[in-house]
KOLMAR-807524 format. One record per residue (C-alpha): residue number from 1; residue in one letter; x, y, z. Coordinates in Angstrom, 2 decimals. Layout:
residues N
<figu pos="NUM" code="A" X="X" Y="Y" Z="Z"/>
...
This chain:
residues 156
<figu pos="1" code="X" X="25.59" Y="30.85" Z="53.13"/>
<figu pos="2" code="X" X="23.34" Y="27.87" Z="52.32"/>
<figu pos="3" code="X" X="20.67" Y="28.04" Z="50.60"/>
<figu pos="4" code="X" X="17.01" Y="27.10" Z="51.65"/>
<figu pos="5" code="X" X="16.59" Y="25.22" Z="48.14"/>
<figu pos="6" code="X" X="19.38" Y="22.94" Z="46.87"/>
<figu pos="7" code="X" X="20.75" Y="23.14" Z="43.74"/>
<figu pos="8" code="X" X="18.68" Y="21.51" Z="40.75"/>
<figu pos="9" code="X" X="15.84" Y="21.11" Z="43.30"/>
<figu pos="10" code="X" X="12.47" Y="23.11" Z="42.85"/>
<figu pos="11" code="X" X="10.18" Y="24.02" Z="46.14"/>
<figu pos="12" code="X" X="7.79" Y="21.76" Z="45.55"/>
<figu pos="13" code="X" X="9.01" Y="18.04" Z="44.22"/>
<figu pos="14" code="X" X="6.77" Y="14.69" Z="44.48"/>
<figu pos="15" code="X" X="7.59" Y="12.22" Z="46.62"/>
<figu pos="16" code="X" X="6.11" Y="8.82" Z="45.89"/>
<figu pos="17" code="X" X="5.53" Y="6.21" Z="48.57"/>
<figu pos="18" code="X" X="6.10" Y="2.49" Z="46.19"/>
<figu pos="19" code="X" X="5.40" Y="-0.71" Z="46.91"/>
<figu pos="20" code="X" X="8.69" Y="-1.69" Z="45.50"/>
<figu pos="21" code="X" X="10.28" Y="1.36" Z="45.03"/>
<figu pos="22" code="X" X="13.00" Y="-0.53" Z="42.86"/>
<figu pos="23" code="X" X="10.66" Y="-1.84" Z="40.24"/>
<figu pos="24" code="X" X="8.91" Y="1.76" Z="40.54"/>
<figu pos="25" code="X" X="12.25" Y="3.15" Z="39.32"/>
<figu pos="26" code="X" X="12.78" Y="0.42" Z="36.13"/>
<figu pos="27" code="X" X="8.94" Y="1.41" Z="35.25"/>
<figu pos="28" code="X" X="9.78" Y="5.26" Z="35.18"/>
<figu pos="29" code="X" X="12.85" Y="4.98" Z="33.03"/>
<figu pos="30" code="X" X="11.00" Y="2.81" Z="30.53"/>
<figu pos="31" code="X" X="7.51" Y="4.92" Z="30.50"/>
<figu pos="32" code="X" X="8.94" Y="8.53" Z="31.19"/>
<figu pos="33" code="X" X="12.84" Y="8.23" Z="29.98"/>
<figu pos="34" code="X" X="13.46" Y="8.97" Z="33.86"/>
<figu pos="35" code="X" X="17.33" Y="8.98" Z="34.98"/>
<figu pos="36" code="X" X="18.28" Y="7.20" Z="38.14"/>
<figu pos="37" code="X" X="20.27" Y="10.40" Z="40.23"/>
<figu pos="38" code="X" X="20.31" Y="8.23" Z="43.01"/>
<figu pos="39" code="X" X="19.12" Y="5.58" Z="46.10"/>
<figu pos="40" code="X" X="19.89" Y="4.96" Z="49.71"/>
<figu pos="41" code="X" X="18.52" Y="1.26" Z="50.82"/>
<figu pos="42" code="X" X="17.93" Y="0.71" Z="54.72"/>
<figu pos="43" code="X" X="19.07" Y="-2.58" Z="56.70"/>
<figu pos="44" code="X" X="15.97" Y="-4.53" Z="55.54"/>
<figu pos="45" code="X" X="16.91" Y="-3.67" Z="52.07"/>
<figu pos="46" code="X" X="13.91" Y="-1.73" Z="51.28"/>
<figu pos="47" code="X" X="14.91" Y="1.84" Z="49.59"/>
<figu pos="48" code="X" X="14.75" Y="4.74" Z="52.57"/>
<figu pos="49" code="X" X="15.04" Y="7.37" Z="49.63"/>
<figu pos="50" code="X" X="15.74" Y="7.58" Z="46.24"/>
<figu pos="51" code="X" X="15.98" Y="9.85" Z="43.67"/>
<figu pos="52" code="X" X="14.83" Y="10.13" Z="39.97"/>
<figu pos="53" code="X" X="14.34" Y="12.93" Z="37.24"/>
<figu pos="54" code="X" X="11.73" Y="12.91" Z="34.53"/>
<figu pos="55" code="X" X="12.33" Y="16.12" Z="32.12"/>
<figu pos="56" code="X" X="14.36" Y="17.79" Z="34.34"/>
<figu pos="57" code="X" X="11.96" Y="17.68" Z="37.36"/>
<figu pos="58" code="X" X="13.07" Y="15.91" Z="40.58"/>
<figu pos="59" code="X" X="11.36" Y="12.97" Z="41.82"/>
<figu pos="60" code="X" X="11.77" Y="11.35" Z="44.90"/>
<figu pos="61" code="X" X="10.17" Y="7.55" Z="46.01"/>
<figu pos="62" code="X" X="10.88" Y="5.36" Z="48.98"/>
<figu pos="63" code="X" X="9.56" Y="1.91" Z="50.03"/>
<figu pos="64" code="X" X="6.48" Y="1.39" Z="52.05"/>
<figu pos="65" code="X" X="6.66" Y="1.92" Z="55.65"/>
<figu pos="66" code="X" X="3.59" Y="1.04" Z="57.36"/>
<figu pos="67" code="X" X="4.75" Y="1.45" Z="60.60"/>
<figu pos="68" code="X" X="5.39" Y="4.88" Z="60.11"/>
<figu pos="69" code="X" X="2.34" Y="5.29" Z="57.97"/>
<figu pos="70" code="X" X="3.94" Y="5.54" Z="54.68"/>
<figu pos="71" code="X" X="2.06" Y="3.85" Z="52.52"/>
<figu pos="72" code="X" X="1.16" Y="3.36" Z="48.59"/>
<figu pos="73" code="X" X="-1.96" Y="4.00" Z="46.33"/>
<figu pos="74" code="X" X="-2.17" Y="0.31" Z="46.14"/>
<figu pos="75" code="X" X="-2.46" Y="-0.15" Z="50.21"/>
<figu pos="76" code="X" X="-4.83" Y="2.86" Z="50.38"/>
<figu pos="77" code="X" X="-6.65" Y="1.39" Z="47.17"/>
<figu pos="78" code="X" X="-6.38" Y="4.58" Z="45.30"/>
<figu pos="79" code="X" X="-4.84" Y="7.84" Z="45.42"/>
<figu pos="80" code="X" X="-6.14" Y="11.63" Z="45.36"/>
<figu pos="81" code="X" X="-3.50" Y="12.57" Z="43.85"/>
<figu pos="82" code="X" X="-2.53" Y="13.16" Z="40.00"/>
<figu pos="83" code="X" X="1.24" Y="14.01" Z="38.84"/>
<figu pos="84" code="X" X="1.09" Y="15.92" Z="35.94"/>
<figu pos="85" code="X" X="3.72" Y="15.50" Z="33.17"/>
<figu pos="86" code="X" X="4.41" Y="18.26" Z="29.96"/>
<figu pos="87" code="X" X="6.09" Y="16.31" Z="27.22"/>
<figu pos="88" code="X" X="7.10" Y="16.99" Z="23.31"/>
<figu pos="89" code="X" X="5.14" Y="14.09" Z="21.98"/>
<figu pos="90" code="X" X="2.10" Y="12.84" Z="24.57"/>
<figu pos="91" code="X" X="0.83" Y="9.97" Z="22.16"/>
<figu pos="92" code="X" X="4.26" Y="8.78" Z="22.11"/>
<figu pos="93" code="X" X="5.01" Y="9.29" Z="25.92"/>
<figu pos="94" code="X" X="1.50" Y="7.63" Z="26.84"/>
<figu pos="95" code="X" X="1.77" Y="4.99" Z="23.99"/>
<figu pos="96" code="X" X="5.62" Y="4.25" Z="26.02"/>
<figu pos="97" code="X" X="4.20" Y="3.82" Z="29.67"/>
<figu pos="98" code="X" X="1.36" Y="1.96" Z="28.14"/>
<figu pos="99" code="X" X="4.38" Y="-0.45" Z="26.73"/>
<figu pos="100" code="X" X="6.08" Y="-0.78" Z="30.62"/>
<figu pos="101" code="X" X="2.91" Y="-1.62" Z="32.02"/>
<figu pos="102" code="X" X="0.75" Y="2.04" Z="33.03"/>
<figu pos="103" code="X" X="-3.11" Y="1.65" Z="32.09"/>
<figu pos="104" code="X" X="-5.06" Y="4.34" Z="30.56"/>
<figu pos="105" code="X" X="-7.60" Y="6.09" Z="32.49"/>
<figu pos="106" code="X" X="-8.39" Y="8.71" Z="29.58"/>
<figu pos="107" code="X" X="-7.34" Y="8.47" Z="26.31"/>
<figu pos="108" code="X" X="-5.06" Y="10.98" Z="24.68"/>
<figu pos="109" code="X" X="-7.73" Y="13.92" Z="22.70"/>
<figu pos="110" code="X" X="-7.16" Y="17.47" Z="22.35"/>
<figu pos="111" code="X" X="-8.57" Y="19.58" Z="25.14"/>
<figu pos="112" code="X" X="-10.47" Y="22.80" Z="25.31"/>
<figu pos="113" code="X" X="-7.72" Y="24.20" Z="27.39"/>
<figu pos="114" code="X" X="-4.96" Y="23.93" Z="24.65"/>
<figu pos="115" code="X" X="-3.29" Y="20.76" Z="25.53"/>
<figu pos="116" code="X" X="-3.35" Y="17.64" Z="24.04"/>
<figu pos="117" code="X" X="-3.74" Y="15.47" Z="27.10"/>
<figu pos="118" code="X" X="-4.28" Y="12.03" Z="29.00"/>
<figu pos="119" code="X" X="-4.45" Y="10.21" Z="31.76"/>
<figu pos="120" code="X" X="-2.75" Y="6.86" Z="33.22"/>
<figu pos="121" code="X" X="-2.32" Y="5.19" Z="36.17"/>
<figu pos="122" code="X" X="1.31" Y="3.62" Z="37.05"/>
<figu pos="123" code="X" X="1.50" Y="-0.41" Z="37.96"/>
<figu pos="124" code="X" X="2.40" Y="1.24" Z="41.51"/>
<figu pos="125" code="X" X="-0.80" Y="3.58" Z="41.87"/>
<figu pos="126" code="X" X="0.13" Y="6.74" Z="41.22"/>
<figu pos="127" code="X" X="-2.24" Y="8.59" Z="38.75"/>
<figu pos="128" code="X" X="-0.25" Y="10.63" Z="35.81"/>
<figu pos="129" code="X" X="-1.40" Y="13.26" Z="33.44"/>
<figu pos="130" code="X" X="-0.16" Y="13.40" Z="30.46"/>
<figu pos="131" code="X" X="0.17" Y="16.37" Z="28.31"/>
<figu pos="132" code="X" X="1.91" Y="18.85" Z="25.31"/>
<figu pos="133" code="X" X="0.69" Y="21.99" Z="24.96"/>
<figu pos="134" code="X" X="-0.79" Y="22.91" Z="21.83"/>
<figu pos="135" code="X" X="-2.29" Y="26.62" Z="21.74"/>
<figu pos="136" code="X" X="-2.07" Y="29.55" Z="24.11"/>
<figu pos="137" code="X" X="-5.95" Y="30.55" Z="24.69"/>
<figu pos="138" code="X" X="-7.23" Y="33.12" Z="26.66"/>
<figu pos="139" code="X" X="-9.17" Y="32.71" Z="29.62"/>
<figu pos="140" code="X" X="-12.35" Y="33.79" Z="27.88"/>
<figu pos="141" code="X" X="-11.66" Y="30.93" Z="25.17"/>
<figu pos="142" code="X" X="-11.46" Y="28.75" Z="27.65"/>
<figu pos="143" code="X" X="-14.00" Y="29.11" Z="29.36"/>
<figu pos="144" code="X" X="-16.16" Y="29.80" Z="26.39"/>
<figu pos="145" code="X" X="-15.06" Y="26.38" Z="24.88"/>
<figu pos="146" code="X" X="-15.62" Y="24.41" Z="28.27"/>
<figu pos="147" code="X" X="-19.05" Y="26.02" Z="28.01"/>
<figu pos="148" code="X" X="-19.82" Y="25.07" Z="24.92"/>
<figu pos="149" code="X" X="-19.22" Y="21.27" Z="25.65"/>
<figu pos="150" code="X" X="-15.73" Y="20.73" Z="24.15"/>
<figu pos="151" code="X" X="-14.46" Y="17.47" Z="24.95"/>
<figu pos="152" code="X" X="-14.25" Y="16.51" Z="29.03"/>
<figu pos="153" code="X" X="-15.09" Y="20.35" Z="30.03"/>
<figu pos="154" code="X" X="-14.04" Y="19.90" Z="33.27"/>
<figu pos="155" code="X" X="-11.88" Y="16.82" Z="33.70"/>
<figu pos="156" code="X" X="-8.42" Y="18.12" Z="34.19"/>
């Protein structure tokens, strides 16, 4: 019987529209140590799918298609959306994507919630937060702590 889910896939995995879905690859194996698992390129050479995983999580990307309305953060000028990335080490991780070219859109501070956590955005768009988890808390502590100002109460 097949299963709804394929292996080493999760129900829910990001898939990234790139301008330059190639180059969007190279950037995610310098800045998040991503693995290549796999790409399929069309006729015009652009990629029609592709396949990437950053700690173990599935990540798919394909080329811009504006003629079938695919497009990238940097055609719609921005994106609503932020990917959000648990690491060992977040300096390190946001210090390395820093290195392949990502920009910082909140530096790296501990956070009322119990992470250690920042924000970049990719060379492609995409928005990224950044974050290793520091302390369980309680959701009284939290909120308590996001009421009492703690750094970007809030911003998450």
């Amino acid at each position: 019987m097949n299963q709804a889910i394929p292996p080493n896939m999760t129900a829910i995995t990001p898939h990234l529209t790139c301008r330059n879905a190639a180059a969007a690859i190279e950037f995610y194996k310098q800045a998040f140590d991503a693995s290549e698992e796999g790409r399929l390129a069309s006729p015009d050479g652009k990629l029609a799918h592709a396949m990437i995983r950053i700690g173990g999580a599935s990540v798919m990307l394909v080329d811009e298609y504006p003629e079938q309305g695919m497009l990238s953060p940097l055609s719609l000028n921005g994106s609503p959306v932020t990917i959000h990335l648990y690491v060992d080490d977040v300096d390190a991780t946001v210090a390395q994507a820093v290195t392949a070219g990502a920009r910082v859109t909140m530096p790296v501070s501990d956070m009322f919630w119990g992470d250690r956590y920042g924000r970049l955005v990719d060379p492609f768009g995409h928005h990224w937060s950044v974050a290793t988890h520091q302390r369980d808390l309680s959701p009284e502590e939290i909120t308590a702590a996001m009421v009492n100002g703690c750094p970007d109460a809030g911003a998450h």
